[in-house]
gemmi code that builds the backbone of each chain (N, CA, C; Angstrom):
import gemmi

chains = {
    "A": [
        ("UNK", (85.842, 39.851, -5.673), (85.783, 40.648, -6.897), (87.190, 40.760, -7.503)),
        ("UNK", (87.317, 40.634, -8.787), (88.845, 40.307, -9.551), (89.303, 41.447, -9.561)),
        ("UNK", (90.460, 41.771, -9.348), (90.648, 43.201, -9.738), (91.483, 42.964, -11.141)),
        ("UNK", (91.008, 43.812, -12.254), (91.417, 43.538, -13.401), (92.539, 44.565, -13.749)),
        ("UNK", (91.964, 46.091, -12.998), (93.103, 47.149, -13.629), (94.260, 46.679, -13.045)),
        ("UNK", (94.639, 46.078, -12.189), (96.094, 45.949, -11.585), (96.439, 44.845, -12.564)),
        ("UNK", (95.761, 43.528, -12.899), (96.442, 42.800, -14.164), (96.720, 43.559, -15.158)),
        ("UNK", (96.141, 44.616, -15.881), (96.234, 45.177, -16.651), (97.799, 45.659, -17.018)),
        ("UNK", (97.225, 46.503, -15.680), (98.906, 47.275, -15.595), (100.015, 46.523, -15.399)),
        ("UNK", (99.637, 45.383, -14.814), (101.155, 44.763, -14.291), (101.359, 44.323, -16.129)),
        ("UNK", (100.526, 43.715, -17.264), (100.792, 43.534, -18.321), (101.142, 44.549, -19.675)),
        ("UNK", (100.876, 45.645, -18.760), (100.991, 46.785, -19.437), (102.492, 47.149, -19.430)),
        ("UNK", (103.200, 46.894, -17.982), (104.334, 46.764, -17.963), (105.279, 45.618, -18.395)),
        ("UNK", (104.587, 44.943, -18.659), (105.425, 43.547, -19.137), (105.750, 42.714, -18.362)),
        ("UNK", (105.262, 42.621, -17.304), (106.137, 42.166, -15.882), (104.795, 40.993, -15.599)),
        ("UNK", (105.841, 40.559, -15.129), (104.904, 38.588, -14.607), (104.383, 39.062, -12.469)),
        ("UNK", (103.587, 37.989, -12.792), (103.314, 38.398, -11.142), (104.388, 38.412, -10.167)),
        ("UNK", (105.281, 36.967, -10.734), (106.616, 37.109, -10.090), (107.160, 37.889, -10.215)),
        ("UNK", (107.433, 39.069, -11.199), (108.441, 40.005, -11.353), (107.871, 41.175, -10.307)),
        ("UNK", (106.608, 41.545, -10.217), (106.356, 42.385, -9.770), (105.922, 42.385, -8.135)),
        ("UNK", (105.944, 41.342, -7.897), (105.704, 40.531, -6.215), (107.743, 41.049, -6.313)),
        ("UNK", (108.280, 40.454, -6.215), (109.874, 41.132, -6.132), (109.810, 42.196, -6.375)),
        ("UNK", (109.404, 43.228, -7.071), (109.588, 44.418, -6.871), (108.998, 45.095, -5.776)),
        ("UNK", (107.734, 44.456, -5.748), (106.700, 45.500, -4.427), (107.187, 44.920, -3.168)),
        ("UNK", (107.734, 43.808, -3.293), (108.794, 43.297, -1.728), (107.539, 41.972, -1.178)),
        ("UNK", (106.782, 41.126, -1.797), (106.011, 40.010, -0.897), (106.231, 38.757, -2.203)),
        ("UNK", (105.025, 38.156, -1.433), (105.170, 36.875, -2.580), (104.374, 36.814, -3.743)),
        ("UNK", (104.593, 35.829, -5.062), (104.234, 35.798, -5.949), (102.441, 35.285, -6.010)),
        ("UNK", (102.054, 34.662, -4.525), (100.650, 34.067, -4.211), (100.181, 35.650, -3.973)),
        ("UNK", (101.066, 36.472, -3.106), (100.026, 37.486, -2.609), (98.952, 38.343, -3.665)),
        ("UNK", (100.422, 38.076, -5.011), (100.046, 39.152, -5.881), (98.967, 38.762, -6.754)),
        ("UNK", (99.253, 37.350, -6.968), (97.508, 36.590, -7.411), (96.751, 36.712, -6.805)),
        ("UNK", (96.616, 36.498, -5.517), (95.270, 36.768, -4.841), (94.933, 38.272, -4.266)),
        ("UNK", (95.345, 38.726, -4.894), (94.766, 40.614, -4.978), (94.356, 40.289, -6.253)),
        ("UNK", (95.157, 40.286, -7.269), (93.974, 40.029, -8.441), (93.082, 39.535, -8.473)),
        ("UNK", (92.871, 38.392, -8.039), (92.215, 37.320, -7.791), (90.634, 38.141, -7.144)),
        ("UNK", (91.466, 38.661, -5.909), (90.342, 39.759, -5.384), (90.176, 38.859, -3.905)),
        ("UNK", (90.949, 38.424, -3.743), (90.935, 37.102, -2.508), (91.639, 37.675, -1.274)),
        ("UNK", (92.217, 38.521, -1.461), (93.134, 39.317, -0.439), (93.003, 40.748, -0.271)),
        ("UNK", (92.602, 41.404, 0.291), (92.693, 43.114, 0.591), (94.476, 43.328, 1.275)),
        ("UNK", (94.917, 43.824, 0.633), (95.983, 44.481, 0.767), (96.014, 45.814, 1.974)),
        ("UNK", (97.117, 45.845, 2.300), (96.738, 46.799, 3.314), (97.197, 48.069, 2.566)),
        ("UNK", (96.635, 49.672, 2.912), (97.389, 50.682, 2.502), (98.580, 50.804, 2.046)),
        ("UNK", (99.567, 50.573, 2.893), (100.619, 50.271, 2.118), (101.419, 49.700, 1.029)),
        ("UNK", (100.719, 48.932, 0.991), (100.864, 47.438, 0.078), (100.236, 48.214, -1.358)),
        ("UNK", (99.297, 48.774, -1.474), (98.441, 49.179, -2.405), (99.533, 50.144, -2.823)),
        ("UNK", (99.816, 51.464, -2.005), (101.074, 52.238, -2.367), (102.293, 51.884, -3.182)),
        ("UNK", (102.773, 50.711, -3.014), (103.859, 50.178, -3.283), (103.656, 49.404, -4.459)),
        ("UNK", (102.743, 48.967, -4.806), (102.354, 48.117, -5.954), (102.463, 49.674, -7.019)),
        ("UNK", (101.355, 50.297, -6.479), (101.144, 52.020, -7.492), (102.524, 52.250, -7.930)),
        ("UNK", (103.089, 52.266, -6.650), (104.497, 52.950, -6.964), (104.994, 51.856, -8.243)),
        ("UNK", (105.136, 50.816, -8.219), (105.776, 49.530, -8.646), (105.445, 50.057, -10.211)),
        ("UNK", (103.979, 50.311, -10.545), (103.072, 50.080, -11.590), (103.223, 51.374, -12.389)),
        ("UNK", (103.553, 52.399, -11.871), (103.624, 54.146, -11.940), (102.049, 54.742, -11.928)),
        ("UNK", (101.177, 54.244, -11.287), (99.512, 54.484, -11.674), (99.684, 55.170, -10.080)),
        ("UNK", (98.087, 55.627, -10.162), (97.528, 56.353, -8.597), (96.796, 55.102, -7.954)),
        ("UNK", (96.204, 55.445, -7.004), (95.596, 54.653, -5.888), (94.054, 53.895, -7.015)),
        ("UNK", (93.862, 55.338, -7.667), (92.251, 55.248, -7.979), (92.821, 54.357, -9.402)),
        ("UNK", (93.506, 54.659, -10.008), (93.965, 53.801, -11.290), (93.873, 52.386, -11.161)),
        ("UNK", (94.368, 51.934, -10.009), (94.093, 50.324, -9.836), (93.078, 49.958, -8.538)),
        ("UNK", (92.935, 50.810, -7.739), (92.153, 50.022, -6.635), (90.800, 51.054, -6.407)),
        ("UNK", (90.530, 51.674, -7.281), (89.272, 52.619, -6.885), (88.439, 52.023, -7.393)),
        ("UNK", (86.888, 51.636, -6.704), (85.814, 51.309, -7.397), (84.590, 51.502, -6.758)),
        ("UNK", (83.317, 51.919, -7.742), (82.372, 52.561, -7.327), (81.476, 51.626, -6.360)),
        ("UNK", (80.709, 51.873, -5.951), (79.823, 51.403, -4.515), (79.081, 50.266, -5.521)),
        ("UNK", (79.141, 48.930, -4.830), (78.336, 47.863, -5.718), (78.755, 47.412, -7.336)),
        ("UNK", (79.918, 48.384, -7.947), (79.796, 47.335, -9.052), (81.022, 46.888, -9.278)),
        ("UNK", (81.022, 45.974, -10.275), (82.166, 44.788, -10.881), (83.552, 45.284, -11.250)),
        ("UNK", (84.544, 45.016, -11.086), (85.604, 45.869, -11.704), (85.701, 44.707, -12.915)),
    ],
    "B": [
        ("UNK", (121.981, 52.655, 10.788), (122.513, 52.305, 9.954), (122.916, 50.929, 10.093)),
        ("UNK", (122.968, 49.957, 9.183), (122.525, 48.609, 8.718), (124.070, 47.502, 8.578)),
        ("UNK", (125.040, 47.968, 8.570), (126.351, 47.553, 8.649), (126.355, 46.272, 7.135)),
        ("UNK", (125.484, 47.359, 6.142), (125.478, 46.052, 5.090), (124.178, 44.869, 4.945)),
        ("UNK", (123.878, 44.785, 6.125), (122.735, 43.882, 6.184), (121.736, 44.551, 5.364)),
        ("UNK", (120.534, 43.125, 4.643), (119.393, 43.630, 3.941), (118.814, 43.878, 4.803)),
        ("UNK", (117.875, 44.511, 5.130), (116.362, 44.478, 5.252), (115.623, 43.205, 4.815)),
        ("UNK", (114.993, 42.794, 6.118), (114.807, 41.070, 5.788), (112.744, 41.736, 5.248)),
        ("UNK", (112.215, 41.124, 4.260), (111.061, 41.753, 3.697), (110.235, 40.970, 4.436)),
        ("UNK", (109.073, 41.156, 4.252), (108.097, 40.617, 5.016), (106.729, 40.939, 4.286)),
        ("UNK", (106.796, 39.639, 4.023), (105.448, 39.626, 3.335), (103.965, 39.637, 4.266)),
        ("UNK", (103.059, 40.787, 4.090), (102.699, 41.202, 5.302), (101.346, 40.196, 5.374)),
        ("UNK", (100.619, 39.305, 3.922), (100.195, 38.701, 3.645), (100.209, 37.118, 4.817)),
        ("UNK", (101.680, 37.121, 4.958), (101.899, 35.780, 5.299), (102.158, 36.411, 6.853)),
        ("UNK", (102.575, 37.475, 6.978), (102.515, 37.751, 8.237), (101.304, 37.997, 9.163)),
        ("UNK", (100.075, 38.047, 8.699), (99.092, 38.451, 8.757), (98.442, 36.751, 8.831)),
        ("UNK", (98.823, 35.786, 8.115), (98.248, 34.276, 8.360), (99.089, 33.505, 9.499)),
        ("UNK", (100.072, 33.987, 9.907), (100.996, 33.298, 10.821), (100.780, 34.022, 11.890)),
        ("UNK", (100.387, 35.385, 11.866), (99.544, 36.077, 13.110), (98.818, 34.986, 13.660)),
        ("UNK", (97.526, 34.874, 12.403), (96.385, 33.641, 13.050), (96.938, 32.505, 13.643)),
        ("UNK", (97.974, 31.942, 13.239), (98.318, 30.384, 13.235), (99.114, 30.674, 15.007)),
        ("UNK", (98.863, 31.819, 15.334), (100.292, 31.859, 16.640), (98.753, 32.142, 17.769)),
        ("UNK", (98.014, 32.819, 17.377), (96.668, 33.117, 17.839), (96.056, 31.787, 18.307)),
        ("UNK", (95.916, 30.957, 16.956), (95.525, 29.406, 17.223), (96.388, 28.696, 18.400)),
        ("UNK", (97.394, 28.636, 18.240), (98.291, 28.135, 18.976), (98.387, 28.427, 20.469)),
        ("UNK", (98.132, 29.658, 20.701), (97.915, 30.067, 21.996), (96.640, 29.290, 22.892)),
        ("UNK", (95.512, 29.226, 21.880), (94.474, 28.930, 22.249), (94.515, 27.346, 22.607)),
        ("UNK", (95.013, 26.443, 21.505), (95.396, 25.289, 21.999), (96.418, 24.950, 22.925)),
        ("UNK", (97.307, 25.605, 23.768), (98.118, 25.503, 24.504), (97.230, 25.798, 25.987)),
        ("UNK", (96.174, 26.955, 25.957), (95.700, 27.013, 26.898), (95.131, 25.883, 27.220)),
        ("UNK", (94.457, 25.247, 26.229), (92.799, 24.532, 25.655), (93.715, 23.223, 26.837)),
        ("UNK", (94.938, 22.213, 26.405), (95.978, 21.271, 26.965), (96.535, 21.844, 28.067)),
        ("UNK", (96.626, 23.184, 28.935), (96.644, 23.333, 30.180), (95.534, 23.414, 30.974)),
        ("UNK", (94.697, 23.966, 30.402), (93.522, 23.130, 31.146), (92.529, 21.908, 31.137)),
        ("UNK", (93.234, 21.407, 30.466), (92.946, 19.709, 30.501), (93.510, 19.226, 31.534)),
        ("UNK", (95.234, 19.463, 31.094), (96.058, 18.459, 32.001), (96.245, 18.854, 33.603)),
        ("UNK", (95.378, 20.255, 33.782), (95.202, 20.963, 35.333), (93.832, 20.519, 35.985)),
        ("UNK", (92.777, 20.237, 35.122), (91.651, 19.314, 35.655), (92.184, 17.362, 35.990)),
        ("UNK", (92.468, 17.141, 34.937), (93.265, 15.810, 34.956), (94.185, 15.377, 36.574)),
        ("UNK", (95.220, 16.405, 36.652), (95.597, 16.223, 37.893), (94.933, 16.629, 39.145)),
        ("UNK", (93.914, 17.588, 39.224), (93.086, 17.945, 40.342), (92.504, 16.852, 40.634)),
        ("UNK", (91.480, 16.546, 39.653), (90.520, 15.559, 39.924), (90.673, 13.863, 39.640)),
        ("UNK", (91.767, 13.655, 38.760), (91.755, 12.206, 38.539), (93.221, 11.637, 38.627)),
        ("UNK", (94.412, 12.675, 38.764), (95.733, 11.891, 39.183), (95.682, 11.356, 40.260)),
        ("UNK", (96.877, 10.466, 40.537), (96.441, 9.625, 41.966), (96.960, 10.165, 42.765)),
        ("UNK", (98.221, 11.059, 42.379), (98.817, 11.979, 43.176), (98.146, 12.744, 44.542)),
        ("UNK", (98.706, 12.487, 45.766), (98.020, 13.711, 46.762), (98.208, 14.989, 46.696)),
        ("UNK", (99.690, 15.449, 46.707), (99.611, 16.748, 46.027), (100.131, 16.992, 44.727)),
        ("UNK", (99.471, 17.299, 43.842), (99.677, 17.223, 42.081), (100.252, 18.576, 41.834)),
        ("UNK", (101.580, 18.029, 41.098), (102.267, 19.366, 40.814), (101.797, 20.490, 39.586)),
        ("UNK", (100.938, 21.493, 40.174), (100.224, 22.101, 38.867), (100.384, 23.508, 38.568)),
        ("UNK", (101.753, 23.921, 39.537), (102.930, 24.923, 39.352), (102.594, 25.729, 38.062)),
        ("UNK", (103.120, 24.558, 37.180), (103.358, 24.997, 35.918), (102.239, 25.218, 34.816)),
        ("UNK", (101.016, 24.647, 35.246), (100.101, 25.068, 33.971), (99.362, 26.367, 34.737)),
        ("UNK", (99.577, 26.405, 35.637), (98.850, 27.844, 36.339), (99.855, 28.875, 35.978)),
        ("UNK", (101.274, 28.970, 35.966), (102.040, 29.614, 35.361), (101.815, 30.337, 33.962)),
        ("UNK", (101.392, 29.232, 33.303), (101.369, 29.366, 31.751), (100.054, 30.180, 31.604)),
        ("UNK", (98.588, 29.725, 32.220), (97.584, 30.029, 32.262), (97.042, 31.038, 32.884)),
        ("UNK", (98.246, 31.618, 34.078), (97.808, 32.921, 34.864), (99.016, 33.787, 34.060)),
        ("UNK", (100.494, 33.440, 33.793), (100.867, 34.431, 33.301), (101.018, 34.942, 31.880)),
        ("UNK", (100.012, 33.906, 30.577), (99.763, 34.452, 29.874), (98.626, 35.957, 29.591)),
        ("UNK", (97.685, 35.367, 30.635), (96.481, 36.231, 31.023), (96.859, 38.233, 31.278)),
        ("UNK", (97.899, 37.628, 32.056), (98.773, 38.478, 32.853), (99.363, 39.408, 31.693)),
        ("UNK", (100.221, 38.966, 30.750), (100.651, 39.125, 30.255), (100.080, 40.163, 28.594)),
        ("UNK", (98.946, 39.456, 28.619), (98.222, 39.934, 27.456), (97.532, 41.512, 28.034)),
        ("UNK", (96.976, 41.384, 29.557), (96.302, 42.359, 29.834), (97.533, 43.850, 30.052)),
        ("UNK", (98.703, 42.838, 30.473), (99.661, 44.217, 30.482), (99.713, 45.073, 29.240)),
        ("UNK", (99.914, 44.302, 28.331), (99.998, 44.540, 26.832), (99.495, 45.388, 26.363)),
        ("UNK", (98.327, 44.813, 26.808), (97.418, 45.645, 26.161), (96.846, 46.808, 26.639)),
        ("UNK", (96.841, 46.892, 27.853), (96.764, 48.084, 28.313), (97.700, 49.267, 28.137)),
        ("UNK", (99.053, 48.782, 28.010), (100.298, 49.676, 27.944), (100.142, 49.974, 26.182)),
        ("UNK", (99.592, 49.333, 25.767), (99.257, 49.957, 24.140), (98.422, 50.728, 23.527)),
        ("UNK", (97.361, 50.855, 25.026), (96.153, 51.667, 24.511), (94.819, 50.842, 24.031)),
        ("UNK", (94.952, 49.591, 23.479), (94.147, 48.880, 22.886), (92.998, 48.126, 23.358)),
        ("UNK", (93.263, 47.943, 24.991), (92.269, 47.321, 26.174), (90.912, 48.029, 25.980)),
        ("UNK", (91.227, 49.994, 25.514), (89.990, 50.640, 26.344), (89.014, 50.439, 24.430)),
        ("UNK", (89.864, 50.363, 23.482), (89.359, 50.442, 22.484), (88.143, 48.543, 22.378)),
        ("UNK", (89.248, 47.928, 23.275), (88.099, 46.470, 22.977), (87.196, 46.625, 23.963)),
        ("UNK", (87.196, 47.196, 25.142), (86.111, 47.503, 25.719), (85.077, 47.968, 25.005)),
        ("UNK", (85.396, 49.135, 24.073), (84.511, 50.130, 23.882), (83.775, 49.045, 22.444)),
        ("UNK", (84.304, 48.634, 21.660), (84.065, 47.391, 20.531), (82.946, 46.458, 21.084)),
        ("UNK", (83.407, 46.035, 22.208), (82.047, 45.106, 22.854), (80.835, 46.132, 23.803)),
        ("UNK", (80.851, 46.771, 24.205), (79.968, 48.042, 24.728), (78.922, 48.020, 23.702)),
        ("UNK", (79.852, 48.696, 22.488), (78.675, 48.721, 21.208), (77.922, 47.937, 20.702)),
        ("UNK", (78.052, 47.010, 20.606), (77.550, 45.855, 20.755), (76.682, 44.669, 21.626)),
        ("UNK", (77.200, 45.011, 22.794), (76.379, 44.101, 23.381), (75.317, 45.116, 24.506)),
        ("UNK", (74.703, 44.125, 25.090), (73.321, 44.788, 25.669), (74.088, 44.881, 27.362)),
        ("UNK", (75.273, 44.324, 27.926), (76.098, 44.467, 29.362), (76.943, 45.348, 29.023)),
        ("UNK", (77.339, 46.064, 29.824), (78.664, 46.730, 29.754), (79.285, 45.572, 30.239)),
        ("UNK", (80.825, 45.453, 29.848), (81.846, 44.681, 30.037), (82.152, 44.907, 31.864)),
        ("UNK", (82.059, 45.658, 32.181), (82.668, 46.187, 33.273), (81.001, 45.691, 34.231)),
        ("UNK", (79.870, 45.821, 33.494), (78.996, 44.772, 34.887), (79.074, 43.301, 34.094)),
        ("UNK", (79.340, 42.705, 33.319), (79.867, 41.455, 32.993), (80.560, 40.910, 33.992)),
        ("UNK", (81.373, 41.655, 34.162), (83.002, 41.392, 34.940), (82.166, 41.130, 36.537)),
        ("UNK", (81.733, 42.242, 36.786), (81.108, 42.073, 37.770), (80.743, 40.878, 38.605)),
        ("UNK", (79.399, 41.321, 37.435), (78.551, 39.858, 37.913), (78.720, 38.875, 38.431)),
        ("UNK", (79.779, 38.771, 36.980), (80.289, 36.965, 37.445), (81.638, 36.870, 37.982)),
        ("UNK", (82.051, 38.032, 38.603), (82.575, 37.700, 40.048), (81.613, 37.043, 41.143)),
        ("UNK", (80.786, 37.945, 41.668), (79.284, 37.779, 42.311), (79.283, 36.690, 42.243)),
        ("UNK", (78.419, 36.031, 40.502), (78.033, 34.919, 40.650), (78.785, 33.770, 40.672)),
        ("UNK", (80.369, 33.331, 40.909), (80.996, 32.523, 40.941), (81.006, 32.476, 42.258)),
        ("UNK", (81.098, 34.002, 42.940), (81.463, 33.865, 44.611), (80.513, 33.146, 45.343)),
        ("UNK", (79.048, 33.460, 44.648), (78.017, 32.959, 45.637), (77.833, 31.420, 45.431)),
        ("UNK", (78.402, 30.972, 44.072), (78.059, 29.343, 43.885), (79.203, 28.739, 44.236)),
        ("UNK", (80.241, 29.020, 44.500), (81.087, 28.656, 45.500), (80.853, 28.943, 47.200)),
        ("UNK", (80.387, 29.711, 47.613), (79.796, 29.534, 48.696), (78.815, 28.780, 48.996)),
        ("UNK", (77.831, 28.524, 48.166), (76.483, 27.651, 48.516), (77.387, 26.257, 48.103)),
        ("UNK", (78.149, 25.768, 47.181), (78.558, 24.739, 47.810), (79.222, 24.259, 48.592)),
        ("UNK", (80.188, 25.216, 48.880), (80.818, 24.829, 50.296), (80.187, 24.643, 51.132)),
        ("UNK", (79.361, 25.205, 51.573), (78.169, 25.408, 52.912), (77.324, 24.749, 52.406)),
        ("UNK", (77.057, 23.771, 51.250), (75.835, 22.489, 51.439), (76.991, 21.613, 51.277)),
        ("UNK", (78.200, 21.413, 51.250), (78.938, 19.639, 51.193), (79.533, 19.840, 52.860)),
        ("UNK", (79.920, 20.822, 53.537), (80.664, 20.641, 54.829), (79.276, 20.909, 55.739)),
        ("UNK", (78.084, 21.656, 55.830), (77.213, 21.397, 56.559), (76.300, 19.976, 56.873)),
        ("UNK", (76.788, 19.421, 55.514), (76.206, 18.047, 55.595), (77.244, 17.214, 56.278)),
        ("UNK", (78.565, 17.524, 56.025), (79.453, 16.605, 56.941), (79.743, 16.714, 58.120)),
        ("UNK", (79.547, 17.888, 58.482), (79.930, 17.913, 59.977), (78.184, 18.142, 60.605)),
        ("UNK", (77.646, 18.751, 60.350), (76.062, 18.809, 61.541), (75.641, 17.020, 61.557)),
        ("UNK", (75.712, 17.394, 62.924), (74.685, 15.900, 63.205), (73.024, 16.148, 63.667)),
        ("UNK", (72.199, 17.125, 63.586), (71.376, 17.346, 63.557), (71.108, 18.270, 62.413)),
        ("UNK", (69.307, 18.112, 62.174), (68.757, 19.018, 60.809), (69.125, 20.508, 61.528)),
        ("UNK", (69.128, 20.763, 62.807), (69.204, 22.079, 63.640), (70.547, 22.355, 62.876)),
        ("UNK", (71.346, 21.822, 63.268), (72.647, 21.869, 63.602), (73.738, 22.000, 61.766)),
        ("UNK", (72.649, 21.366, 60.884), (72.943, 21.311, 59.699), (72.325, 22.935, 59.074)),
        ("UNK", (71.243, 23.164, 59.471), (70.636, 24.436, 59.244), (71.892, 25.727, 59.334)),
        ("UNK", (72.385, 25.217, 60.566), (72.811, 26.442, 61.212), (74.655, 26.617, 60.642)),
        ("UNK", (74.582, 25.460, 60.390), (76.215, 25.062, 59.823), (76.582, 25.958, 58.439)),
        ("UNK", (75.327, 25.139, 57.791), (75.035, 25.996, 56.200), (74.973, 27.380, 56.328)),
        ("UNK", (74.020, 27.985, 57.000), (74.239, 29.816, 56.863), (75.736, 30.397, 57.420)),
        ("UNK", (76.209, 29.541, 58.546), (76.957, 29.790, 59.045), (78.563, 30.149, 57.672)),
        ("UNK", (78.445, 28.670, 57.383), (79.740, 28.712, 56.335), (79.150, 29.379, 55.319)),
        ("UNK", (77.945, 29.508, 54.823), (77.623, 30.493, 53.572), (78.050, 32.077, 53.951)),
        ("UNK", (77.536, 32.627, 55.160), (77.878, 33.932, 55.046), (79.734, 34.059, 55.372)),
        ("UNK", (80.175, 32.884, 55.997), (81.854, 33.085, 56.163), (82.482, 33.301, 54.821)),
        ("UNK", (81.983, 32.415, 53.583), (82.514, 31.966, 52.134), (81.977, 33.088, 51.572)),
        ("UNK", (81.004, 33.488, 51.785), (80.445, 35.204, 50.786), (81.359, 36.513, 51.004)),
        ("UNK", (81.839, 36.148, 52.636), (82.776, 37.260, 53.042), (84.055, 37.211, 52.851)),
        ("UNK", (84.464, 36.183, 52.272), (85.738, 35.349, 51.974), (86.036, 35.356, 50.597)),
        ("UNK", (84.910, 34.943, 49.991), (85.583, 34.244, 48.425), (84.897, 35.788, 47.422)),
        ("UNK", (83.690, 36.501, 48.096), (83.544, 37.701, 46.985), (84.183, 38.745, 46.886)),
        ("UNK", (84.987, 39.034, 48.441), (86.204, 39.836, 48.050), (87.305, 39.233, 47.077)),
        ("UNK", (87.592, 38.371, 47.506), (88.671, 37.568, 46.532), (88.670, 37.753, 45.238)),
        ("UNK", (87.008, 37.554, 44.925), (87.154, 36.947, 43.478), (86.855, 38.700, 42.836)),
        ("UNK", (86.332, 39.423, 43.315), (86.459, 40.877, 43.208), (87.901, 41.049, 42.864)),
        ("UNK", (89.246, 41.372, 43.619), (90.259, 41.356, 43.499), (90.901, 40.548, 42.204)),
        ("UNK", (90.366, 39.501, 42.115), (91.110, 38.680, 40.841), (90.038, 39.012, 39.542)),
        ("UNK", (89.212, 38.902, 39.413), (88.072, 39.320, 38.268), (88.095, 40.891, 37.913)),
        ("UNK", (87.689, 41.607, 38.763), (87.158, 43.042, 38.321), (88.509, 44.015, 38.662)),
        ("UNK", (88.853, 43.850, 40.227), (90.372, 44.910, 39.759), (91.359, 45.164, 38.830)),
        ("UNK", (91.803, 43.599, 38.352), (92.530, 43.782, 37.237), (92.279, 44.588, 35.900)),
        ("UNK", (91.004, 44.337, 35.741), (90.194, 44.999, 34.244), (90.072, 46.600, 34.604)),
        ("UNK", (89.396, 47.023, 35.666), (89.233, 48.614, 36.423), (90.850, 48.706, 36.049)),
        ("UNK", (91.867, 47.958, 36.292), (93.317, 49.165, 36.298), (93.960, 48.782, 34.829)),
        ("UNK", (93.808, 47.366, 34.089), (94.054, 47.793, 32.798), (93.346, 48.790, 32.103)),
        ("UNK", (92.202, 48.751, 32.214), (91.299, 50.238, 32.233), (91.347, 51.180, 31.971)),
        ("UNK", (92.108, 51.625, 33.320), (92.343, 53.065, 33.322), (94.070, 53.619, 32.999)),
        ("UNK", (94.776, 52.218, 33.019), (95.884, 52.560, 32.260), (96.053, 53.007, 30.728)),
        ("UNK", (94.977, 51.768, 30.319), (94.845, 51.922, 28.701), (94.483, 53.458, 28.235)),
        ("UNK", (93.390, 53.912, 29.092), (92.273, 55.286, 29.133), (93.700, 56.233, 28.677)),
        ("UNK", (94.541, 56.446, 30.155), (95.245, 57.036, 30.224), (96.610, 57.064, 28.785)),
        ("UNK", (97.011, 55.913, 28.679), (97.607, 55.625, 27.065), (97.251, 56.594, 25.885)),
        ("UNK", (96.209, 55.938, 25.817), (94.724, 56.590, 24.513), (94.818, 58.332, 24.692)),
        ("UNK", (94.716, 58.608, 25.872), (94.478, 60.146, 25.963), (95.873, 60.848, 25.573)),
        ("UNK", (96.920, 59.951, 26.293), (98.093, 60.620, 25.982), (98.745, 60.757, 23.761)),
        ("UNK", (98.287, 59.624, 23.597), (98.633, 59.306, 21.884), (97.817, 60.687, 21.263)),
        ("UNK", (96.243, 60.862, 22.092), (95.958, 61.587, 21.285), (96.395, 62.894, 21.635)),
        ("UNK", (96.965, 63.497, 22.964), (97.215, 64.976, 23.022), (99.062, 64.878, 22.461)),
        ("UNK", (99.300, 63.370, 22.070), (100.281, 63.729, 20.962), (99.745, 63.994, 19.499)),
        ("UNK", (98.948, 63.784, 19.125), (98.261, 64.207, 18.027), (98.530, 65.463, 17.681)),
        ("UNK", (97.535, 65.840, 18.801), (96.733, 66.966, 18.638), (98.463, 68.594, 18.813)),
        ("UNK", (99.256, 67.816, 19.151), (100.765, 68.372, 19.257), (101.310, 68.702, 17.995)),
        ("UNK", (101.125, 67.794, 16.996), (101.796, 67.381, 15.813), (100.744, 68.326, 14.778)),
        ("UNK", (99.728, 68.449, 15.259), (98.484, 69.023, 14.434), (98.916, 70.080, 14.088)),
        ("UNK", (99.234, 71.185, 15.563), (99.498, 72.553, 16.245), (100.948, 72.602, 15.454)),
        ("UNK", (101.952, 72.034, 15.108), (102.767, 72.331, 14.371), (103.144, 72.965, 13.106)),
    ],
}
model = gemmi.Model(1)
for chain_id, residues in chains.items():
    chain = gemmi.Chain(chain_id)
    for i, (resn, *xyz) in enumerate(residues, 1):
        res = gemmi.Residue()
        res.name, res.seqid = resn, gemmi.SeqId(i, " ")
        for name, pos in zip(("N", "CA", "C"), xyz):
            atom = gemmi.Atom()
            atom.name, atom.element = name, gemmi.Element(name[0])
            atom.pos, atom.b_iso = gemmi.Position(*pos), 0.0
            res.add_atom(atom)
        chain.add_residue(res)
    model.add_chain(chain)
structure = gemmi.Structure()
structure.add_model(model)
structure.setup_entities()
């Protein structure tokens, strides 16, 4: 499942996947394939992106039981 | 304090696929020690085949993992993971097939040397029970000792681990 609010935001900020993979501290693949929806991130990782993004947990990674983001 | 040095990052992504790839690796290292430890048992020409070293690798990785893991707490949690799951407890698993390795190693010992040494069907009869109950009294303690003790004391080390993390918890709670 794609996650779209985190593209959002990362474009909301202006920032390329590369820019923001260097900021949250991994690589520029990781950060596609969380969008992508190909990778679950661990807690932390999710934190640090938020932090990266200035959003909450639920702003980019909350979603209801069964549907599409 | 860091004397200047970065903080080397770690992408937990890739750390998390090179986990697997070291996982794999283990497995194929075993997979080629026990090849090349059947290889020399049974088909080098060697009389005594030097096999030191893959029993090394193969008993003290074993060794090694169960320490681990017990001293981490994590042994009693994979116990309890397969429990739920399966229809044996791990612990008569273990058992068993101590048991049942001991006894099929005894019945063949006592049908290839009763056939070689009795020179009568009497004498072959009597050879076979004879070395079967010596090898039952022999090889099921043994294999008891190497199969099931080890697991009973990673066990109860792990148990003991687990209980202690959590009455640190429950410390930190009370604070």
């Amino acid at each position: 499942m794609k996650n779209k609010k985190l593209k959002m935001a990362r474009v909301e900020h202006d920032l390329s996947q590369q820019e923001l993979a260097k900021k949250v501290g991994v690589s520029r693949q990781t950060i596609g394939l969380i969008e992508l929806g190909k990778y679950n991130p661990t807690l932390q990782l999710c934190l640090s992106i938020c932090w990266a993004l200035d959003k909450s947990l639920d702003d980019l990674f909350w979603q209801d039981k069964g549907s599409e983001q | 304090m860091r004397f200047g040095f970065r903080e080397k990052k770690v992408d937990e992504r890739v750390a998390t696929l090179q986990n697997k790839i070291y996982r794999e690796l283990y497995s194929l290292v075993v997979i080629i020690c026990g090849i090349s430890l059947v290889y020399k048992v049974f088909f080098a020409e060697a009389a005594n085949p030097n096999i030191w070293t893959e029993v090394i690798i193969l008993v003290g990785g074993a060794v090694y993992y169960l320490v681990r893991a017990s001293a981490l707490g994590i042994f009693s949690d994979e116990v309890e993971m397969h429990d739920r799951s399966s229809k044996l407890k791990l612990n008569t698993k273990k058992f068993m097939l101590a048991l049942l390795v001991g006894i099929g190693i005894s019945l063949i010992f006592a049908t290839i040397n009763s056939q070689l040494y009795g020179d009568s069907t009497d004498e072959t009869i009597y050879f076979f029970f004879l070395i079967l109950i010596a090898c039952l009294l022999i090889y099921i303690p043994v294999l008891f000792g190497i199969m099931v003790l080890p697991y009973v004391v990673a066990k109860y080390k792990s148990d003991k681990v687990n209980e202690q993390q959590m009455e640190d918890l429950d410390d930190e709670d009370e604070r």
